[in-house]
C-alpha positions, -999 to +999 in steps of 0.1 A: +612+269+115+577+280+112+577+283+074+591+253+074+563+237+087+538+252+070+553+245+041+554+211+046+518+208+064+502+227+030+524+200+008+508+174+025+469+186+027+480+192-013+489+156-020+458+146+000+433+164-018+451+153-049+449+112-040+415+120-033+407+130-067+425+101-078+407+077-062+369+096-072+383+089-109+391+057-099+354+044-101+344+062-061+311+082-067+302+110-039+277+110-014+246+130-025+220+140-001+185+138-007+179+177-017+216+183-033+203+150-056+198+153-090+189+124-115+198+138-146+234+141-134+242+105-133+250+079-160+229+052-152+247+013-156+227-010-173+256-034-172+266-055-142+299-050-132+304-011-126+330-002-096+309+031-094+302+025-061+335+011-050+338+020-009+303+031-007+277+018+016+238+020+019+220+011+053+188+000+051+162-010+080+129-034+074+104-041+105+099-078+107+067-089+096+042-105+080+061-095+042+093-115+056+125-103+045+115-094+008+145-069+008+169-095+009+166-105-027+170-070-038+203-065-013+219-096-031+215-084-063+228-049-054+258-062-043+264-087-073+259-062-102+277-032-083+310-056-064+322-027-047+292-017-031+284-030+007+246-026+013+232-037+050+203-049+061+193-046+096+157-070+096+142-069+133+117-063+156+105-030+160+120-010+135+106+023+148+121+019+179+155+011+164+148+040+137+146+067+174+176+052+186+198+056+155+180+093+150+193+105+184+227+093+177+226+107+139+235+072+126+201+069+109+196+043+080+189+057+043+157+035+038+135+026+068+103+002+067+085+004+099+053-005+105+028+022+103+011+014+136+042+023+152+057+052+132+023+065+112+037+079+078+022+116+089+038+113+120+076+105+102+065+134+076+054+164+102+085+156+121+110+159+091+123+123+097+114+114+063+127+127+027+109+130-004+109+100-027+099+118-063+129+119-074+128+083-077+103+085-102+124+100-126+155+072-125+156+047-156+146+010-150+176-010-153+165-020-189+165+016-200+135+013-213+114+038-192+115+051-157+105+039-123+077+060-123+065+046-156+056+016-140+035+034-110+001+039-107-004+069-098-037+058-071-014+045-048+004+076-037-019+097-022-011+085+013+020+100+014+015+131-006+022+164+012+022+199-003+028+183-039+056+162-030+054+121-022+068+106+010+059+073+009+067+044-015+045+018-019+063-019-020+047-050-013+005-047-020-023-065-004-050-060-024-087-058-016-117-071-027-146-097-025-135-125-020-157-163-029-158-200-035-152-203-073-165-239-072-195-235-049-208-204-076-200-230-104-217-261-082-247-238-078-245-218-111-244-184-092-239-153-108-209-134-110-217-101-100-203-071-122-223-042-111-252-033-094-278-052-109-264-084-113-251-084-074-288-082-070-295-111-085-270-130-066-286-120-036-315-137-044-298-168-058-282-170-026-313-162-004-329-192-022-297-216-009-305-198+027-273-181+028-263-144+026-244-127+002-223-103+025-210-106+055-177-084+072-160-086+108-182-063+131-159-066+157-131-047+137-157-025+120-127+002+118-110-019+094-134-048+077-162-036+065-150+000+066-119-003+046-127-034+023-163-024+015-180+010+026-148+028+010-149+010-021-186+008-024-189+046-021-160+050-049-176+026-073-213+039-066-203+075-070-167+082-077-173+124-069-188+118-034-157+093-024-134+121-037-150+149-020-150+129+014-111+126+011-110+165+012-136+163+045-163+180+023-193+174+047-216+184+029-215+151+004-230+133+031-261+146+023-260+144-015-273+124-043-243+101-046-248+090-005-279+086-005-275+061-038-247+044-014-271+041+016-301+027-005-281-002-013-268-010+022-307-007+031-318-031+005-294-055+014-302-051+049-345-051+045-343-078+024-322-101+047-292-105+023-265-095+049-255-117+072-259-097+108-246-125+129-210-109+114-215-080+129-206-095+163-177-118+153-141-112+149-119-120+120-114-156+126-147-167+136-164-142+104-138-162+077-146-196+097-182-185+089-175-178+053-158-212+048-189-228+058-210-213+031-232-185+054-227-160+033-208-156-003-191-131-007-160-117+016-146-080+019-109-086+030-075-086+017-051-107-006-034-122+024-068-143+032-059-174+014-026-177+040-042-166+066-064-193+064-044-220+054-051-242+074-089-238+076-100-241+040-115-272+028-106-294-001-139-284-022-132-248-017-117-226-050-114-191-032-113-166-059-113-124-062-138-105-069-139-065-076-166-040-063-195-050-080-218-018-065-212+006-097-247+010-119-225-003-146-196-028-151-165-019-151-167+010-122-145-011-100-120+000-077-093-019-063-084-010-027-047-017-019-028-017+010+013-017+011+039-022+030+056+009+026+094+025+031+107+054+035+140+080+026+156+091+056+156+129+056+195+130+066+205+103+040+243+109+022+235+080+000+205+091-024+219+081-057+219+047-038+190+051-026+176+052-061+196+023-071+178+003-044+140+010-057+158+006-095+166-031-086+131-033-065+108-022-091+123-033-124+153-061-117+136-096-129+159-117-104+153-095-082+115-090-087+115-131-086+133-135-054+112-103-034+081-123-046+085-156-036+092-141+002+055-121+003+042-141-022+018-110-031+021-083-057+037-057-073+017-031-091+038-030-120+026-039-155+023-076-164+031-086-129+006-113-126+023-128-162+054-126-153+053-134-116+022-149-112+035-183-107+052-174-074+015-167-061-012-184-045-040-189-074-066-166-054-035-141-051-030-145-090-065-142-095-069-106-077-035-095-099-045-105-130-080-086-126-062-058-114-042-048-140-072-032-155-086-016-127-077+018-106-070+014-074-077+034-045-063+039-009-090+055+010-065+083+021-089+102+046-089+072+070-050+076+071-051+115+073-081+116+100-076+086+124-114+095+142-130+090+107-126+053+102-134+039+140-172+062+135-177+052+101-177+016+117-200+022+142-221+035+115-220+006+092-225-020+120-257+004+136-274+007+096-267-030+089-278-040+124-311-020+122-304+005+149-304+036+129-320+044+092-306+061+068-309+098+076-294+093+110-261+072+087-259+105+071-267+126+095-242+109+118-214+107+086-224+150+079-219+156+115-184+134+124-169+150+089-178+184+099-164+186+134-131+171+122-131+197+088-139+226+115-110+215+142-080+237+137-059+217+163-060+187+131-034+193+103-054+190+069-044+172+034-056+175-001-066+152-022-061+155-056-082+129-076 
């Protein structure tokens, strides 16, 4: 009796394990998690049509925001070139806090896209919610004609980079710049600034209007003219000081490539060529001030022509402008800003993981359909040629002169969150003319020291 039924139990486990491998052969591909994956073990389709992923599914989470539902697009065609494949997209209102609640209850989604207020991307790293994304590099675009990371530039990825390996992928970009009124330079035969010496000259051109040439939003002096002009200035001026700043090497705030940073914002400030009434406005009220002509040139994002929609005026062209602060043209630096995603550490699904950035990153439908929803950018090569009819023309504008610039994502600010709120102050006190330049440095030496010499704060490299 009991061999009996143990015989016929084993028989049965047999013929399971045997329809099983009928129905992997059968087009079923395995889960994979994220540190069992490997890339160069799978046959890549570049065909539509494969039932490789027959019974499989991929969940995916995406904050709601001011990108809209750009994944969409990408889900759809997933779905259409892979039939068997069920991929589901959960777009709401705070993500992060729906990202805890499926952590707790080990149900969490491959891909997550919160926003970074609410789950920082150090925070998700340190806490091991997150898995690396490198090996996404290494997957073939759905052409075959390179790889994802072919199509990468490498600047974007040092927020994110921890011990040598890369958390974060970049998506959606704002990019950041100056920003002006292409037919007010024209109407006025201004010059377009591309370095040093030629911004000079459009100070003066626009002192002898009675406008400024700068202004930025003191009241959010953490992010305006910290982010979208001291970072960038300092990278353009001296490309060495802003890299050794990233690493919290103190000590450049009291070299030759500071001081060379400084002197500018003092001439601009001694000659009267920044406009100090922005130092106590907000953002609305220091673009409102920019639309009227009190000042000419803007340090903000690409999501400033939208944001302002409704407020331009018909004469108005706004255009993009790089970092003219380098002692020669061409030592630009685009700043960018994403809207990033992430791998979740405990994903089953990584070859579908891949597939998802595949279509993201190098699908043309999909590409078409992700950018008519942000209507921003891709850094990809010939995005602004090939997409750039989906874009505002200022948006266009920034892309197209970007292709041939580095970009930059100020790191440090991310890594240290006291760095960027001081470094504010600082600005808005030098531009204001209530400290010089020794105490800017001074200040700068002494805030980078005390956060370098504090063991209780976890510290990143930078690597270039």
């Amino acid at each position: 009796m009991k061999k009996s039924s143990f015989t016929r139990i084993l028989s049965l486990l047999v013929a399971v394990l045997m329809l099983v491998g009928m129905l992997s052969g059968c087009g079923g591909s395995k889960k994979t998690s994220a540190e069992d994956f490997n890339v160069a073990d799978y046959d890549w389709a570049t065909e539509a049509g494969s039932d490789k992923y027959d019974g499989r599914t991929l969940r995916i989470l995406l904050t709601i925001g001011g990108g809209g539902n750009y994944y969409e697009p990408v889900v759809k065609r997933m779905m259409e070139y892979y039939p068997g494949l069920t991929v589901e997209l959960n777009y709401t209102q705070g993500a992060a806090d729906v990202l805890r609640t499926e952590i707790l209850a080990d149900n969490a989604p491959d891909i997550f896209n919160c926003n970074a207020g609410d789950l920082p991307y150090y925070d998700a790293i340190s806490q091991g919610i997150a898995a690396p994304i490198d090996d996404v590099f290494d997957v073939p675009t759905l052409d075959g004609t390179a790889t994802i990371g072919d199509l990468m530039d490498d600047g974007l990825f040092s927020i994110g980079e921890v011990d040598g390996k890369h958390y974060v992928m970049h998506d959606m970009l704002y990019m950041d710049g100056l920003w002006y009124d292409a037919n007010f330079f024209a109407e006025n035969n201004l010059t377009i600034p591309t370095d040093w010496a030629s911004l000079q000259k459009l100070a003066e051109e626009c002192d002898a209007l009675g406008m400024d040439v700068l202004g930025a939003c003191g009241l959010m002096s953490h992010e305006y003219p910290t982010n979208y002009w001291w970072w960038p200035m300092v990278a353009s001026t001296d490309y060495d000081t802003y890299a050794a700043l990233q690493n919290l090497d103190y000590e450049a705030f009291k070299g030759e490539g500071m001081q060379a940073v400084v002197d500018k914002m003092l001439w601009l400030r001694d000659n009267g060529y920044y406009n100090t009434n922005t130092n106590g406005l907000g953002n609305a009220e220091t673009q409102m001030s920019f639309i009227n002509h009190d000042f000419a040139l803007l340090p903000c994002g690409s999501w400033l022509e939208a944001e302002m929609a409704d407020a331009w005026t018909e004469d108005w062209e706004l255009a993009y402008l790089p970092y003219s602060f380098g002692d020669e043209a061409g030592e630009e630096y685009m700043r960018i800003d994403s809207l990033a995603s992430m791998i979740s550490a405990t994903t089953e699904n990584m070859d579908l993981v891949c597939e998802f950035y595949r279509f993201l990153f190098s699908d043309p439908e999909a590409l078409r359909g992700c950018t008519a929803v942000h209507t921003n950018v891709f850094k990809i090569p010939g995005f602004a040629d090939d997409y750039g009819d989906l874009l505002a023309p200022s948006v266009k504008d920034a892309a197209a002169k970007g292709e041939n610039m580095k970009t930059i994502n100020t790191p440090a600010g991310a890594w240290y969150t006291a760095l960027n709120p001081e470094i504010g102050n600082m600005i808005i006190g030098l531009m204001g003319g209530d400290i010089d330049g020794d105490e800017f440095m001074q200040r700068g030496y002494d805030l980078f020291k005390s956060v370098a010499e504090d063991e209780g704060v976890t510290k990143y490299s930078f690597a270039g």
